[in-house]
N, C-alpha and C positions, 0 to 999 in steps of 0.2 A: 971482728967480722961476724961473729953471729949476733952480737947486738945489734949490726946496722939491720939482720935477716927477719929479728925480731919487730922491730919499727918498722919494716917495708909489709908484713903481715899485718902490725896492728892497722896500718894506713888501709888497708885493704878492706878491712871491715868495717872501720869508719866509711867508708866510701860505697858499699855496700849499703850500711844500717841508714841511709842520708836516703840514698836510692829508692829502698822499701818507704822510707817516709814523705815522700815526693809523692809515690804512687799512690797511697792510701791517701790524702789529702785532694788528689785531682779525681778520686774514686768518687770520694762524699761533696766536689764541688760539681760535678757530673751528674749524682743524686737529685742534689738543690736545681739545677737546670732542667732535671725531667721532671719537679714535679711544678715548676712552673712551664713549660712546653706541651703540658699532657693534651690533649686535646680536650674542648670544650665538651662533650659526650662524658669522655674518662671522671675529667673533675668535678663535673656536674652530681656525678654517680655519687664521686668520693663525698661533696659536702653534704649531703644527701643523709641524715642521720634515721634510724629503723626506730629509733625513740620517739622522732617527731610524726611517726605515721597516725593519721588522724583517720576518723572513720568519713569515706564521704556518703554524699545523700542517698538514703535508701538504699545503703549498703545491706546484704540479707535479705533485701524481698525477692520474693518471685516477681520476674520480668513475665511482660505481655505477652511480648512477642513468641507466641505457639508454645508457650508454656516452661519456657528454658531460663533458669537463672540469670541473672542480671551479670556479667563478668567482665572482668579490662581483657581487653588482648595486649599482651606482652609483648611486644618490637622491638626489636635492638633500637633500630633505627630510629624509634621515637625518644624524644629526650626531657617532656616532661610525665610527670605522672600523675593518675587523678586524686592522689592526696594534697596537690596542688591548690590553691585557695588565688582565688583573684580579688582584695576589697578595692570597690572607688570611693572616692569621695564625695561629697554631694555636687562639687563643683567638676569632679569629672562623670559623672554621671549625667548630669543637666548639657554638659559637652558632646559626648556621643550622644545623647538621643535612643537610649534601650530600650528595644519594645519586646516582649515575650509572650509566648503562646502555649497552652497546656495541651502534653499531647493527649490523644483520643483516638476513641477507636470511633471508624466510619466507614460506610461500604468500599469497597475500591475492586476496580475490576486490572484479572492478570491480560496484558498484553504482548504480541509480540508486532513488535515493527519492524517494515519490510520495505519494500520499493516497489513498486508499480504503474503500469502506463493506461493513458484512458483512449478506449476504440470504441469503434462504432458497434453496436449492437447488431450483433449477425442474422437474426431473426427481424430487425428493425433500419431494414435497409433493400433498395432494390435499383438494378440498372435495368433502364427503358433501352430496350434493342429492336431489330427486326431480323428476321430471320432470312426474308429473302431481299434480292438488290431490290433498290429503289432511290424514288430522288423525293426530298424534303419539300414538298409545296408551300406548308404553313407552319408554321410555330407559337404557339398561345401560349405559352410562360415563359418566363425570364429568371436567369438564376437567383438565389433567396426568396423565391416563391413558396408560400405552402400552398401546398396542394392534398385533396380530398381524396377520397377512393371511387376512382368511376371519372375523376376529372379528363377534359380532353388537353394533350398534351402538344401531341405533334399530330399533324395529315400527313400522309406517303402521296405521291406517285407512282402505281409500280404498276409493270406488265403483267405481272403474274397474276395482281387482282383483276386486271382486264379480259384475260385470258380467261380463268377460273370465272367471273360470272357471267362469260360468252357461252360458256361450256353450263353453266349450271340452265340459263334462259333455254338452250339449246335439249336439254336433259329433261327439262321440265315440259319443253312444248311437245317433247318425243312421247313422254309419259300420258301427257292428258288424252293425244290423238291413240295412243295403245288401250288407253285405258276405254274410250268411247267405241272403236272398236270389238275390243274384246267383251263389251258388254250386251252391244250387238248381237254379235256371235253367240254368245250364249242364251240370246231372248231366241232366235233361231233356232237353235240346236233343242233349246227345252220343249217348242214348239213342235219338234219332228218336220220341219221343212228345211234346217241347214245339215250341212256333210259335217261331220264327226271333225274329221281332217281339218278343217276351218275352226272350225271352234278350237283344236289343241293349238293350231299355229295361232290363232290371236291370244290365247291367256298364255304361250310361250314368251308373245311379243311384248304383252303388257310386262312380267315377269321379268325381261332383258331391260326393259325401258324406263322400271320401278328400280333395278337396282343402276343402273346410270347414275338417275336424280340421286340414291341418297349417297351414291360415290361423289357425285359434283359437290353436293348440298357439304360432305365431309371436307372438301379440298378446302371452301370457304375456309371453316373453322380454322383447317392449320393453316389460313394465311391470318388468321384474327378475327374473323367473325364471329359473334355469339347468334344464342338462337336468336332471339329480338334482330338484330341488325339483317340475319339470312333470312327472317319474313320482309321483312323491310323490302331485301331486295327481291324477294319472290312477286310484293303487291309492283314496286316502281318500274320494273323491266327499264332500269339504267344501267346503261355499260357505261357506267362512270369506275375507272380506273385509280381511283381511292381508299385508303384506308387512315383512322385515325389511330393513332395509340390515348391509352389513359393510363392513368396512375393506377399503382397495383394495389397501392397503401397509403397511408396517409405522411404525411412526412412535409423535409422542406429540400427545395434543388438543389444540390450543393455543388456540382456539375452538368454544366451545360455545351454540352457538343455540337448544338445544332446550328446551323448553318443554311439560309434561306435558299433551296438549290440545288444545296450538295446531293452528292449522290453516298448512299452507304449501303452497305453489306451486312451479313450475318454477323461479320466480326469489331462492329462497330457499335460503341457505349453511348447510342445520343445520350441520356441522362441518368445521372444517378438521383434517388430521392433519398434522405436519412429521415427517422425521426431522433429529433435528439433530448426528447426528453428521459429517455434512460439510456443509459451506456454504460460499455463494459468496462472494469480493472484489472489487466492481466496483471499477478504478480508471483514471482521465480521466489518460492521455498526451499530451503535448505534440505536434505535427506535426515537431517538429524532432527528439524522440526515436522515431517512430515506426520508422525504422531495425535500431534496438538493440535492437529484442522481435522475441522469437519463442515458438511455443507450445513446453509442454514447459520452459521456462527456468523455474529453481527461486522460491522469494518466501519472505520470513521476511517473516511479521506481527505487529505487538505492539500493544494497543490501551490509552489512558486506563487501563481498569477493571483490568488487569494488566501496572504499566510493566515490571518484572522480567522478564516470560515471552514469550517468543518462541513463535511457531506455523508451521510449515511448510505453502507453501503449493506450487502447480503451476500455472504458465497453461495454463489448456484451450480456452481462445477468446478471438480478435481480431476486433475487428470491422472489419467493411469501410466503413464509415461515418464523415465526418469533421464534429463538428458545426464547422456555419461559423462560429457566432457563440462559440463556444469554444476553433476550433483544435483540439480533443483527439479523441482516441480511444478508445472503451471497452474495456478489457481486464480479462478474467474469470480470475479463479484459484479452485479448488479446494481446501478448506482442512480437514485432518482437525480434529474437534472435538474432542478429549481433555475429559475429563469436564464436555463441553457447559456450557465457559467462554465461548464465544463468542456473542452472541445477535445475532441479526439488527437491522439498525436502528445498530449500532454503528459510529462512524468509526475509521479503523485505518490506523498506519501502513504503508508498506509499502516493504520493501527488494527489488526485480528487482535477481537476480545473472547479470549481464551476460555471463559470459566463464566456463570453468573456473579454477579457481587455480593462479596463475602465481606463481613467485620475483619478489619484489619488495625492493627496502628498506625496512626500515620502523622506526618509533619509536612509543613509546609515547607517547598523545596530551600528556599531563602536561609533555612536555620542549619545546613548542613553545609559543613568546609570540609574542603579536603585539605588533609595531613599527611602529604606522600601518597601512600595506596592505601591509607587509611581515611573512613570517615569520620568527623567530629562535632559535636554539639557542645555547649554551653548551657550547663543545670543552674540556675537561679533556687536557693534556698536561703532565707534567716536572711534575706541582702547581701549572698557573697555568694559566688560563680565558680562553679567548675567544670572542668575540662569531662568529656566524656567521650570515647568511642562507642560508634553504633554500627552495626550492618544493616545496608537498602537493601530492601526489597523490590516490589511491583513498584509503577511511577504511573500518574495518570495526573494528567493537565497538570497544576502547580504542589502535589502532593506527593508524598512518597511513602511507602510503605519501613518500618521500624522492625528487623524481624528479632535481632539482639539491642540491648544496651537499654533501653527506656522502659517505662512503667506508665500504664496513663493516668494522667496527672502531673506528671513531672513538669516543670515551668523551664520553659527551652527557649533561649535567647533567639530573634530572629534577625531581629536589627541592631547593630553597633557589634554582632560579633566576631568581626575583622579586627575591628580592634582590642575586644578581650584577648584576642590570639595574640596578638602584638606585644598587651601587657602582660600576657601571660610567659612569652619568649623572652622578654626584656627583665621582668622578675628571674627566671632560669639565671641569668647572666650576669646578675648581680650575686645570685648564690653561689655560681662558681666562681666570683670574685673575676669576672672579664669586665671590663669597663670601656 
């Protein structure tokens, strides 16, 4: 009986000692599984040997850009690194088509872009009204007319001018006959043959008679008369019940209300006149750039209806005003119109050039990929390419400014480096052995 106790114990640890050998065996085949599962990041790391670190181009110089050492930025998420070497062959070389460009330093001016719409010039703009009723006898322009300053526009009909120079002929005849009188009167009175009394009642009358005329002669004006036109009617004694308008300025019609007939009021716009050869750019600034403007700072406008063409413009007003519910500020530019391509009502972009032009480094936009949230160049040295990260700067037309990563002179891939990046990824892949 205790022998059987003895064999049922040893059975036990055999069964045991099997057990722990199972485990350890699915341990290390579980190993071998993760270090072929690793992720292509992970194993990319691991074959990655610190022996094979090579020096890349112009490693140790001082960078251009504002005077800061030339350095990699470190990213997890980036998965090659610039000890990375790219060689072609001649036959893949002559395939892509590689062109390169030495960076340099050249003026570049800082900007900020913005959004903006284009209006009418509020000092270069006027509506033809009249002030009192009347009805439209004639009309001498037709809309898209230019018109001069002084031009005649519209003729009125109105009562009130009939009235008003009834009252002025009537003013005036009263005056001449006071005035003949009282002249009288006083050859008399100097003489010692008229009564004192006569003589004050005639220079009262003249007096009453002179201020008539220059009240009638005034009622003219606020119906439109100028001086010239109120001699006019002083010599013609016509109760002609007309008046014309003219243009205030010089400009072109761009509305026309008028109507052969109609009858209008004070609150009626027969015409608008624009000039459009300069017009406004209202454009809503940020509170945080509100800093960076000043009047007088330059603006290149380009709009939808002509992407090619740029317009020069001039800030001539800031406003003091912050809307709350925006944040922004309005700011006006002045914008010559070359053969009145611009038309009001249009949105437009708008470049404020922040600064005079400064030496900066710069590249041509073409030669910079992005690499996640990173930028990347391609350095051409000895015939073999490397990887580089750089930080943009300022950007103006096809150019951009280099504030880290380059030195000038450095010879920078512009074309075929889409596909440097390609074989650059596809070499990575092969060193962590993914295929």
């Amino acid at each position: 009986m205790i022998k059987a106790k003895t064999n049922k114990f040893i059975c036990l640890w055999l069964i045991i000692g099997l057990l722990g050998l199972l485990g350890s065996c699915r341990r290390q085949e579980n190993a071998s599984h993760r270090g072929k599962g690793t992720s292509v990041k992970e194993r990319l790391h691991d074959a990655e040997s610190p022996a094979g670190h090579q020096k890349r181009p112009g490693e140790g110089r001082q960078a251009v850009g504002r005077g800061i050492a030339r350095k990699n930025y470190d990213r997890r998420a980036r998965v090659w690194e610039p000890t990375d070497i790219i060689e072609l062959t001649e036959d893949e070389q002559s395939v892509i088509g590689i062109e390169t460009v030495k960076a340099a330093r050249k003026p570049l001016k800082s900007t900020l872009p913005v959004m903006g719409k284009v209006l009418e010039h509020p000092y270069r703009k006027a509506i033809v009204s009249y002030a009192f009723p009347a009805r439209i006898s004639e009309i001498h322009v037709r809309i898209g007319d230019w018109v001069k300053t002084g031009q005649k526009l519209i003729t009125l009909q109105s009562e009130e001018v009939g009235t008003a120079k009834s009252d002025f002929y009537k003013a005036q005849a009263d005056f001449e006959l006071a005035k003949v009188n009282y002249e009288r009167q006083k050859r008399l009175f100097e003489r010692g043959v008229g009564a004192q009394k006569d003589f004050l009642a005639a220079e009262s009358g003249y007096k009453v008679a002179q201020a008539s005329l220059n009240a009638s002669e005034k009622k003219l004006h606020v119906l439109g008369f100028n001086e010239t036109q109120v001699k006019e009617i002083a010599e013609t004694h016509q109760v002609n019940p007309v008046i014309s308008l003219y243009a205030p300025i010089n400009g072109k019609i761009t509305i026309n209300n008028a109507t052969l007939g109609a009858m209008i009021d004070q609150g009626t716009e027969i015409l608008t006149i624009m000039d459009p050869t300069i017009l406004c750019i209202d454009a809503e600034i940020y509170e945080k750039d509100i800093s960076k403007i000043r009047e007088d700072q330059k603006v290149e406008v380009t709009v939808p209806a002509y992407p090619g063409e740029r317009f020069n413009a001039e800030i001539c007003f800031i406003s003091d005003i912050l809307n709350e519910e925006t944040r922004t500020i309005t700011v006006r530019s002045e914008v010559q119109n070359e053969k009145y391509k611009l038309k009001p009502g249009m949105f437009a972009d708008i470049r404020i050039f922040l600064n005079h032009q400064e030496e900066a480094l710069v590249l041509p936009k073409e030669a910079i990929l992005d690499d996640g949230d990173d930028h990347v160049v391609f350095i051409k040295k000895d015939g073999k390419y490397y990887p580089q990260l750089v930080e943009l700067g300022a950007s103006e037309d096809s150019h951009v400014e280099i504030i880290r990563g380059l030195m000038a002179g450095d010879e920078v891939v512009t074309k075929g480096n889409f596909q440097l990046k390609s074989k650059l990824y596809d070499e990575i892949l092969k060193k962590g052995h993914v295929h």
